[in-house]
Every structure is written in C-alpha cells, then in structure tokens.
C-alpha positions as CSV (number, residue, x, y, z in Angstrom):
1,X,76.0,18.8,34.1
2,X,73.9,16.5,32.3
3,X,71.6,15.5,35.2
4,X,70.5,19.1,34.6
5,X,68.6,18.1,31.6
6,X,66.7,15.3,32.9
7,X,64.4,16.9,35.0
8,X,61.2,15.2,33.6
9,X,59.7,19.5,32.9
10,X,62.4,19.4,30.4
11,X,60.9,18.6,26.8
12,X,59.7,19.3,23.6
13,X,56.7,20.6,21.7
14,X,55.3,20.5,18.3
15,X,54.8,24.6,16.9
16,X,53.5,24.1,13.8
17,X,56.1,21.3,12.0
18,X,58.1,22.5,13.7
19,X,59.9,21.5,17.2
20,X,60.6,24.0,19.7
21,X,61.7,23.8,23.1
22,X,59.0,24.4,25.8
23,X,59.5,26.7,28.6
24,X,61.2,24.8,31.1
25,X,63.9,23.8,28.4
26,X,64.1,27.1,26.6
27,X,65.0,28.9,30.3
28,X,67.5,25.9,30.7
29,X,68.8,27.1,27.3
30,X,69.2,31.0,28.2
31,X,71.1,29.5,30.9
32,X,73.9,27.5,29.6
33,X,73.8,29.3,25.9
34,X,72.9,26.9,23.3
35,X,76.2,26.6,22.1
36,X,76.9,24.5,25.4
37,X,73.3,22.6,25.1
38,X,74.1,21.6,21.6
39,X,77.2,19.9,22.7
40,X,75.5,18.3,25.8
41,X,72.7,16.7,24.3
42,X,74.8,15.8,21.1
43,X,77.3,13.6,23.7
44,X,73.8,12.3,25.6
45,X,71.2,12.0,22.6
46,X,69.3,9.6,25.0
47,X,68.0,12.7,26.7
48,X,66.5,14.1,23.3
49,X,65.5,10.3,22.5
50,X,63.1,10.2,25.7
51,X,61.9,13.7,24.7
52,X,60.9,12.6,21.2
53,X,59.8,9.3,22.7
54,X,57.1,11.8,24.7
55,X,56.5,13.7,21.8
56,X,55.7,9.9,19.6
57,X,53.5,9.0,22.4
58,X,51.5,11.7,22.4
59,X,50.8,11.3,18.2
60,X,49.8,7.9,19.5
61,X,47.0,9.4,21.5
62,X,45.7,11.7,19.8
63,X,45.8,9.5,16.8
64,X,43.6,7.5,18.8
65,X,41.4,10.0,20.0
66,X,41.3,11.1,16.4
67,X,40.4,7.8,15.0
68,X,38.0,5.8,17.4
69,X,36.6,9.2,19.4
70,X,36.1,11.8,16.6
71,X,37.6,14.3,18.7
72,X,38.0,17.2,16.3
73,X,40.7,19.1,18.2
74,X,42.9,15.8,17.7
75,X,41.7,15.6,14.4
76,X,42.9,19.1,13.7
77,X,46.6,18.4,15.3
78,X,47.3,15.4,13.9
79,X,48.6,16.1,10.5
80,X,51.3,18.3,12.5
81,X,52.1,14.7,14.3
82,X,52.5,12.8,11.2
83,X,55.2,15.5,10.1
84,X,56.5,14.7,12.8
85,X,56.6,11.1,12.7
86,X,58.9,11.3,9.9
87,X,61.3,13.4,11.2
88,X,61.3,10.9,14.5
89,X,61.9,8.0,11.6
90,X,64.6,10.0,10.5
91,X,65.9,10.2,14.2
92,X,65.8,6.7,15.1
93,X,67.8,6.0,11.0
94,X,70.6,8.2,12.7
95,X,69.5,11.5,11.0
96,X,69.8,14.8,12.8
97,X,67.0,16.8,14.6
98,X,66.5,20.5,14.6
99,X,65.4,22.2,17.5
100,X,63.7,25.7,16.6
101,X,64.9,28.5,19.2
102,X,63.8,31.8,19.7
103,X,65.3,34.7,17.4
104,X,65.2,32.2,14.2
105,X,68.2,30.0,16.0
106,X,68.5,26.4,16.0
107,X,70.2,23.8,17.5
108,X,71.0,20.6,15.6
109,X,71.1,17.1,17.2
110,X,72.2,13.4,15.8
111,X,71.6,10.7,17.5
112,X,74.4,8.7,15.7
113,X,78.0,10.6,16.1
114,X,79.2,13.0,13.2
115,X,82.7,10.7,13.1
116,X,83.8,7.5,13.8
117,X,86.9,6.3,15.0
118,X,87.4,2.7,14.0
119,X,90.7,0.9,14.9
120,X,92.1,-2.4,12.9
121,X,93.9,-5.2,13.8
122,X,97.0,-4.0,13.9
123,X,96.1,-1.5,16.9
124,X,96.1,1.7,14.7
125,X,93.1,3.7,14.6
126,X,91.7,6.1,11.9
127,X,88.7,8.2,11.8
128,X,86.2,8.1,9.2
129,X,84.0,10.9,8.0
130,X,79.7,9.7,8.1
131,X,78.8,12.4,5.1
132,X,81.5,10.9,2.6
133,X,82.7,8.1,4.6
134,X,86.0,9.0,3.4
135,X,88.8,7.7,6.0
136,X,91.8,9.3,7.7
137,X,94.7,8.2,10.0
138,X,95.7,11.8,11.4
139,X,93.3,14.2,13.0
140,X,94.8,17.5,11.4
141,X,93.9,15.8,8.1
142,X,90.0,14.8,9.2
143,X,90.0,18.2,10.6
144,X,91.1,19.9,7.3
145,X,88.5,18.2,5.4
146,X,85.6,18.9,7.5
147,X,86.6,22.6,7.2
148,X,86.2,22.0,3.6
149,X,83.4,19.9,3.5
150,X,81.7,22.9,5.3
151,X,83.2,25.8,3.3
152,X,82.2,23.8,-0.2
153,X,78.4,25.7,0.0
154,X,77.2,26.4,-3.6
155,X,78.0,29.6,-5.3
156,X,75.0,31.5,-5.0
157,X,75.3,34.1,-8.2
158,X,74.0,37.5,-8.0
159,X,71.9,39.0,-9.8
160,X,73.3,42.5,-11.4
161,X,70.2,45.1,-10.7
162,X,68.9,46.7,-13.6
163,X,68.8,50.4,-13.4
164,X,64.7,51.9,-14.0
165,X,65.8,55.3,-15.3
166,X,69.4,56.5,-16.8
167,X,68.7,60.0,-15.0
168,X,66.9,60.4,-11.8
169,X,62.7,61.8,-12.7
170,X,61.8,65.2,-12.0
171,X,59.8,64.9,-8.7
172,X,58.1,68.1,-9.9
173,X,57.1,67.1,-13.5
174,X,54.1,68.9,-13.6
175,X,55.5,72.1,-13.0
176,X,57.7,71.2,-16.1
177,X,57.5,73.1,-19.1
C-alpha cells in the first residue's frame, strides 16, 4: 500500500505557516481515512522526507528569486518559507510534523520512531520510552505508561460564572410603575 503514496502528484503545500496537504494527497486521504495515512507514512517517513525536501527546495528558489531578482511575489511568500524552515530543522532533529487537514484535523508525523526497542548482550530486549526515556522489559508495562503519559494533561480549572442579576429584569420596565 505504500507505493500508493509515491506518486510524484502526492505532496505538500505551505497555507499560511501552516502545512496542508494538496489536492492530489488530500483525495488520497478521503480515501484510506487518515487514521490509516497516519500510520503509513509514520512506518515510511521517507515519503513525507521527499515531500518536505520539495517543499525546502522551493524556499530555496524563491529565496533566490527574492534576493538576486527582486521579485516581489517571492518576496511576499518567503517569510511563510522561513517558518517553515524551522519546522523542517525540527524534522530532520527527529521532531514531529503536523499536517493541517480539512475540518480543523491533523495528522502527526515523526521521522524518528515514538519507541525504541534496544536489546543487550545478554539477548534480552527492552523498550524505551523517547519523551522520558524511561525503560521497560515487558510491553503491558510500556503500554501502561504511555496510557499515562497521555492521560497526565494539565488540569484545566474552571472558572465558576458569576451571576449579572439575582432576579431575572423586567423586559417591560418602562411600563413599570
């Protein structure tokens, strides 16, 4: 199923700072749900790698453009390409890309693996946790902990609402005595 996603229309775009699938890719997505996308392109981040690699090499030109042609238009985009250029820095460090989809969802990328399974001399392996790098021999207890590292979210306190008036207002007032 992954030769499916690298047809060369396949790619990304810049909207805003933001990076959003383009057409081609966003039809593939309707397709096979992005639940299933995430999980392919998060066991072949090369795919997303060439994509970004596009996206870099575009900043390049109209950098460029920008710098020894004046063109305003790349002048205008290229702040948008800098953002960019971070997150892209942050890709190649192992960080994750976010990939804006319609109806405010997103699918979430790392180019390094969320766990790593690292086995000793002694021919026993154990998995290690990349947030915390905390390490485990059995997978119920890696399992358990990721289900807490994800349900430890900050309290969010609410705030009590403050009532404007004790009794509701006459909506006739001036007919009031």
């Amino acid at each position: 199923m992954t030769h499916a996603f690298e047809d060369e229309s396949l790619g990304l775009e810049l909207k805003g700072y933001s990076l959003v699938a383009n057409s081609a890719l966003e039809t593939k997505i309707a397709i096979y749900t992005p639940e299933i996308v995430q999980s392919i392109l998060s066991e072949n981040p090369e795919i997303v790698d060439r994509w970004l690699q596009n996206l870099h090499n575009e900043y390049i030109r109209k950098k460029k453009s920008c710098d020894f042609e004046n063109d305003p238009v790349a002048c205008f985009t290229v702040s948008a390409y800098e953002q960019f250029e971070k997150h892209f820095k942050s890709w190649q460090d192992g960080g994750i890309i976010a990939i804006t989809l319609p109806h405010d969802r997103v699918i979430r990328i790392s180019k390094d693996p969320l766990i790593s399974v690292i086995a000793d001399s002694k021919n026993s392996s154990y998995l290690v946790c990349n947030k915390c790098m905390t390490s485990f021999t059995d997978l119920d207890e890696f399992e358990k902990h990721c289900r807490q590292e994800t349900e430890a979210k900050p309290v969010e306190k609410k705030k009590k609402r403050e009532k404007l008036y004790e009794v509701a207002p006459n909506p006739i007032w001036w007919l009031a005595p």
